[in-house]
C-alpha positions as CSV (number, residue, x, y, z in Angstrom):
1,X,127.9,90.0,28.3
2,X,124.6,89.9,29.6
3,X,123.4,91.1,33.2
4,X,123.2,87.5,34.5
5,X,127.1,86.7,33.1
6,X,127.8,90.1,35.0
7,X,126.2,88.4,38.3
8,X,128.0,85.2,37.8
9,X,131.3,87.5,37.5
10,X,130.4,88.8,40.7
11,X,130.0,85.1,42.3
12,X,133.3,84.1,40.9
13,X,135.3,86.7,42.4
14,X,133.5,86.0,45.9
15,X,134.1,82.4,45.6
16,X,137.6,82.6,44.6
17,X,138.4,84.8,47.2
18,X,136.9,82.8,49.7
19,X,138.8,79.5,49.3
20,X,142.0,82.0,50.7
21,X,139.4,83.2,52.9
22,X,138.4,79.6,54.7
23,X,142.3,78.3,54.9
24,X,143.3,80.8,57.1
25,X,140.1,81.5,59.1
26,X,140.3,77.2,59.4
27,X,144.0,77.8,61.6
28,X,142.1,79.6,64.0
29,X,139.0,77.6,64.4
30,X,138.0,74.1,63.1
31,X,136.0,73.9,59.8
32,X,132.8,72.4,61.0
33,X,132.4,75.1,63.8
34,X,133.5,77.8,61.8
35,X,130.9,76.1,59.1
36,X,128.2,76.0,61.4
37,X,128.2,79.5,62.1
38,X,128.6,80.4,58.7
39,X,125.0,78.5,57.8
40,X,123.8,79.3,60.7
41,X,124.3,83.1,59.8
42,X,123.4,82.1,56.2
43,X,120.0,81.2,56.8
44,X,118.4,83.5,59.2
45,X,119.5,86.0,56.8
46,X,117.8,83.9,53.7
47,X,114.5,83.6,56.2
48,X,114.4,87.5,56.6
49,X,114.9,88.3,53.2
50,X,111.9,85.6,52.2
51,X,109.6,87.2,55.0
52,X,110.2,90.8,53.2
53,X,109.6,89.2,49.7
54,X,106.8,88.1,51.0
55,X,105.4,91.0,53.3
56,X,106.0,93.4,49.6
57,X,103.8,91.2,47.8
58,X,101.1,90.9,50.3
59,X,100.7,94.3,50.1
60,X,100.2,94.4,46.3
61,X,103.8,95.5,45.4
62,X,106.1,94.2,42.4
63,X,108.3,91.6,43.8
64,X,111.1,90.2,40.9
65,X,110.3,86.2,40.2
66,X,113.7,86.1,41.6
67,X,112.6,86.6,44.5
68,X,108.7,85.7,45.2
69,X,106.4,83.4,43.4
70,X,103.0,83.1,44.0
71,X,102.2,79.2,43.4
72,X,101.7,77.2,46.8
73,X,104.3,74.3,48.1
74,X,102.8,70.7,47.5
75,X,103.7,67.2,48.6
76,X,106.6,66.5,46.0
77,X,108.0,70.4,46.5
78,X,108.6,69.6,50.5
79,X,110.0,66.2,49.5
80,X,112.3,68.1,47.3
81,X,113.3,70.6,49.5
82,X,114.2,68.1,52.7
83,X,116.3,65.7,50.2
84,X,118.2,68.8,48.7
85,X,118.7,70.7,51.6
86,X,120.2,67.4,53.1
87,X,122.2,66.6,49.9
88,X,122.9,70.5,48.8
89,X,123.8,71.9,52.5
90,X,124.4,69.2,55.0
91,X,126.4,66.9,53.2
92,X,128.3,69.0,50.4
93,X,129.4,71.7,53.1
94,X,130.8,68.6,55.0
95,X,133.0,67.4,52.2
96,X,133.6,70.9,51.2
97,X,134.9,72.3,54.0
98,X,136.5,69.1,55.3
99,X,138.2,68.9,52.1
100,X,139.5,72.1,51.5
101,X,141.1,71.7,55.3
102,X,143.1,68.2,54.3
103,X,143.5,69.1,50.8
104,X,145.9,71.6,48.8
105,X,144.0,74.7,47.1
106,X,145.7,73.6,43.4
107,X,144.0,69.6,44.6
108,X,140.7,71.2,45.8
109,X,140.5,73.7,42.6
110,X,141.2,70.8,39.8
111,X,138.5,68.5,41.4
112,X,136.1,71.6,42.1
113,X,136.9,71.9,38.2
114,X,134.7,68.8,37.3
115,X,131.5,70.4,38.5
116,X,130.7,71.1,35.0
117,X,131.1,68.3,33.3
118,X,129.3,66.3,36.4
119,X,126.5,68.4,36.0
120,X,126.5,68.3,32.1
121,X,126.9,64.8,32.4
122,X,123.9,64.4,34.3
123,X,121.3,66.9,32.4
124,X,121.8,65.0,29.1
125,X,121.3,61.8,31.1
126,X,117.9,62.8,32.2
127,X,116.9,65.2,29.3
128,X,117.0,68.4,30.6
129,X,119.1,69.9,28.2
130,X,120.2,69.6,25.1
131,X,124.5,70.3,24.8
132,X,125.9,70.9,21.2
133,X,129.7,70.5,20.3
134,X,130.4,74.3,21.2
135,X,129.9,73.5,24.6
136,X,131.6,69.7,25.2
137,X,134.7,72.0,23.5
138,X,134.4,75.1,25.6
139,X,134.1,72.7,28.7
140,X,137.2,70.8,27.6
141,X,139.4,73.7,26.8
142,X,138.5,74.8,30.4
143,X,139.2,72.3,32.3
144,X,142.9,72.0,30.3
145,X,143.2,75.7,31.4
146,X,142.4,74.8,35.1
147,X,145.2,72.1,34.6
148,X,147.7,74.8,33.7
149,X,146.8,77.1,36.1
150,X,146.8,74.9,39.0
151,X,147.2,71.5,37.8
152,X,151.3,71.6,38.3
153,X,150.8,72.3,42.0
154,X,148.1,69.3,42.5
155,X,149.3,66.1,44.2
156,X,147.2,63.4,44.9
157,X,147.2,60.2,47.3
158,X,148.6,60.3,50.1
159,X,148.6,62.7,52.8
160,X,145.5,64.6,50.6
161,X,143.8,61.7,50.1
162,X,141.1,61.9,52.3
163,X,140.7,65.8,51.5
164,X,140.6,64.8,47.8
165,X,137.7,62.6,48.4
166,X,136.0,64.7,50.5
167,X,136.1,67.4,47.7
168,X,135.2,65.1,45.1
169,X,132.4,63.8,47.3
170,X,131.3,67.4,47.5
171,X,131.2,68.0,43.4
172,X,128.8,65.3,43.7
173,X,126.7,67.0,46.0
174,X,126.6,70.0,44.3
175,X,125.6,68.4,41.0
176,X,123.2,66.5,42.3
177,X,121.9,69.9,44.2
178,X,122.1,71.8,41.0
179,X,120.3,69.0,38.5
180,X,117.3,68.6,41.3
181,X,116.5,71.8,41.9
182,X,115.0,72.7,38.4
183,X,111.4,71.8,38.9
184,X,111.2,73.4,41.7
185,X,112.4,77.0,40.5
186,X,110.0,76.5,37.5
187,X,107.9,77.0,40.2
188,X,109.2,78.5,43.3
189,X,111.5,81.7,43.1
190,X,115.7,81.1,43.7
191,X,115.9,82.6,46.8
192,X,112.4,80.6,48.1
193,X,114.3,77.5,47.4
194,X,117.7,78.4,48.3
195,X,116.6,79.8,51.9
196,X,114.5,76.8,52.4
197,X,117.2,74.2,51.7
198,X,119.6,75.4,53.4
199,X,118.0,76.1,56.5
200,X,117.0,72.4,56.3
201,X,120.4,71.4,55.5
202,X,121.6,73.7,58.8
203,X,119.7,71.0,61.2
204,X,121.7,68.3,60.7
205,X,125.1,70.0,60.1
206,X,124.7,71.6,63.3
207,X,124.1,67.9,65.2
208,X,127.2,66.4,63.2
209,X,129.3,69.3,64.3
210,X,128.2,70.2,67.9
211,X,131.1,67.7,69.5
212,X,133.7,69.8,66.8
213,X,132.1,73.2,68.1
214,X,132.3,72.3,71.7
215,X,135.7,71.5,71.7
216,X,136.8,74.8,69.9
217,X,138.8,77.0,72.0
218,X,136.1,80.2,71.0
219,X,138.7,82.5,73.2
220,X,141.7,82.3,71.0
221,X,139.4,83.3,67.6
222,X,140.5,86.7,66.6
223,X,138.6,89.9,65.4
224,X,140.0,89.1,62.0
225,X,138.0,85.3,61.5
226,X,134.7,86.6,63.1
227,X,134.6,89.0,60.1
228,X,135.6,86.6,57.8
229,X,133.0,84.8,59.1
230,X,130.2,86.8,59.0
231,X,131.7,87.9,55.1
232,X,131.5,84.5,54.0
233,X,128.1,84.0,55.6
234,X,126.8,87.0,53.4
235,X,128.9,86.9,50.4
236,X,129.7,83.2,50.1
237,X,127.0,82.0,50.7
238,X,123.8,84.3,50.5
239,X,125.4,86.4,47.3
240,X,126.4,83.9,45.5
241,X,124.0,81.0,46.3
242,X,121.4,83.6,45.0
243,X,123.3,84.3,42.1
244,X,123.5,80.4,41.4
245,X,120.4,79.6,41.0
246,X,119.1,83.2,39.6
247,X,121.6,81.8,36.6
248,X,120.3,78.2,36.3
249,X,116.8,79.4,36.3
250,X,117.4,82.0,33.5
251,X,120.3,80.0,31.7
252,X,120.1,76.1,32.6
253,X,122.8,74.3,35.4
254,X,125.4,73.0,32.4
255,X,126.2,76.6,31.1
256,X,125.9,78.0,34.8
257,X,128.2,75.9,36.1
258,X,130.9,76.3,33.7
259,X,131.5,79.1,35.4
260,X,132.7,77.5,38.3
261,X,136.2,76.7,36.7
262,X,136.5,80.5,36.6
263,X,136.9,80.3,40.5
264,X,140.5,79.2,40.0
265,X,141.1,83.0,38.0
266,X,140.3,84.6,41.1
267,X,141.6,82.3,43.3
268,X,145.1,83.3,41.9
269,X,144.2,86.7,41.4
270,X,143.2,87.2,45.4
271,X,146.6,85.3,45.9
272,X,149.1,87.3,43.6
273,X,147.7,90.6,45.3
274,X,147.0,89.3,48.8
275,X,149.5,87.1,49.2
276,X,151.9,88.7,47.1
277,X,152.5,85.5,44.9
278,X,153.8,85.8,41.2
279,X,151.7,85.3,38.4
280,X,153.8,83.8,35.3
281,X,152.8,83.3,31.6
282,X,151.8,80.2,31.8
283,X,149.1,81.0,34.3
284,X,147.9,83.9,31.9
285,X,147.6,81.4,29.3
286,X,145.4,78.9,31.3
287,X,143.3,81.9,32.8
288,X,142.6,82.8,28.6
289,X,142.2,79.0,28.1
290,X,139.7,79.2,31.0
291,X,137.4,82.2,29.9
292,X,138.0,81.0,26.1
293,X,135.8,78.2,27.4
294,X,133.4,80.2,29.0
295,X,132.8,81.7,25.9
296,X,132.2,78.9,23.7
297,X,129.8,77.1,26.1
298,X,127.5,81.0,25.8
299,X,127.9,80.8,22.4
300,X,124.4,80.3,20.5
301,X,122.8,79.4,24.2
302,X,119.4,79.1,24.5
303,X,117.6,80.5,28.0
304,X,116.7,77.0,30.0
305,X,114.0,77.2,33.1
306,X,111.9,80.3,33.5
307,X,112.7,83.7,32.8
308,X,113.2,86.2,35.4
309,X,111.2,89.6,35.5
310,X,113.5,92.4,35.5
């Protein structure tokens, strides 16, 4: 295991925790509102964090690549940013978080679980990378362990149908986010890009929710979903965005996003300790199925994108 499989470790566990995290903070206060915050929190924090990287380096001191890059913003870069921050914040936080409220976790975790084909799909499609059979087979076997974990609890149609699109709608986003972002952190440092698009994306998510926000009843919100809030604002989303596209800059976006059908593991781990809900054999063997993927997709990988200075 290498330091940036140790990071993406780090982002499964937050993300799997937070899908328990958002369904219960959501029976307190609506998605989009408690969303808004969330980015809203999110970015400032991103805009600080770039306005230190960038005060150190002014002053002559080592900043990490992950953080600060030298090379000026032209025409395409801004056009890249607007469009992704659009895509990657506005619209995939809408059909995520509108999803996950209409939607079962087991239907939201299977469809979450074709993010890496989607974006595997795509980088061959436009050359990016180059995907051997190791990797269509540890992408397969992972998505049949997301089946077992999860898969027996999934329903879909009906009463989660407009969740289930909403989700799906959302892998699509993501991909898409993922994908398009790869010039731009040849150039521009992960946490540059990430800050940037999603305080673009914040802009119009905020308009689309305002009439959700001003009809939430802000005295009834306890103690308990601020925090979760404010977590999920630093963890969720500043942590692990980071720690996203730290990966797909050092590894390329197919192998980092296999990683996201690990968030199911933790999903039912955070459940069977929080929750108190059993985990059987069968689970155990998708979770191995799962990681056994993992594995075969890092298998002889080559480092895509530019490497980060330690």
């Amino acid at each position: 295991m290498t330091r940036i499989d140790a990071l993406l470790v780090v982002m499964v566990l937050i993300w799997g925790a937070n899908f328990s995290v958002l369904k219960l903070a959501f029976a307190e206060m609506p998605p989009q509102s408690f969303n808004s915050l969330r980015i809203l929190i999110a970015s400032a924090v991103f805009l600080a964090v770039i306005g230190w990287a960038h005060r150190q380096a002014a002053r002559g001191r080592r900043v990490s690549r992950a953080l600060f890059t030298p090379d000026a913003l032209n025409r395409r870069d801004w056009i890249d940013l607007v469009w992704l921050g659009v895509v990657g914040h506005c619209f995939y936080q809408l059909g995520f978080a509108g999803g996950v409220n209409l939607t079962s976790v087991a239907n939201a975790a299977l469809l979450m679980g074709a993010t890496p084909v989607a974006v595997a799909l795509v980088s061959l499609a436009l050359g990016r990378e180059r995907l051997g059979a190791l990797h269509w087979a540890g992408v397969s076997l992972s998505v049949a362990g997301i089946y077992i974990v999860v898969g027996r609890g999934a329903s879909f149609g009906g009463s989660t149908l407009r969740g289930d699109l909403l989700v799906l709608a959302s892998v699509l986003c993501w991909s898409a986010y993922t994908i398009g972002a790869m010039r731009l952190i040849a150039r521009h440092s992960p946490l540059y890009v990430t800050g940037i698009t999603m305080t673009i994306g914040a802009v119009p998510y905020v308009l689309i929710a305002i009439p959700q926000m001003r009809d939430t009843n802000w005295a009834a919100v306890s103690a308990w979903t601020w925090g979760a809030l404010v977590w999920s604002a630093l963890f969720a989303l500043c942590a692990s965005y980071l720690i996203w596209y730290i990966a797909v800059q050092r590894i390329g976006p197919s192998r980092t996003a296999i990683y996201s059908n690990v968030v199911p593991i933790a999903a039912l781990g955070v459940a069977a300790l929080w929750l108190r809900k059993p985990v059987t054999a069968t689970k155990i063997a998708g979770a191995a199925a799962i990681l056994g993927g993992v594995f075969l997709t890092r298998i002889g990988r080559k480092p895509s994108g530019v490497p980060i200075e330690e």
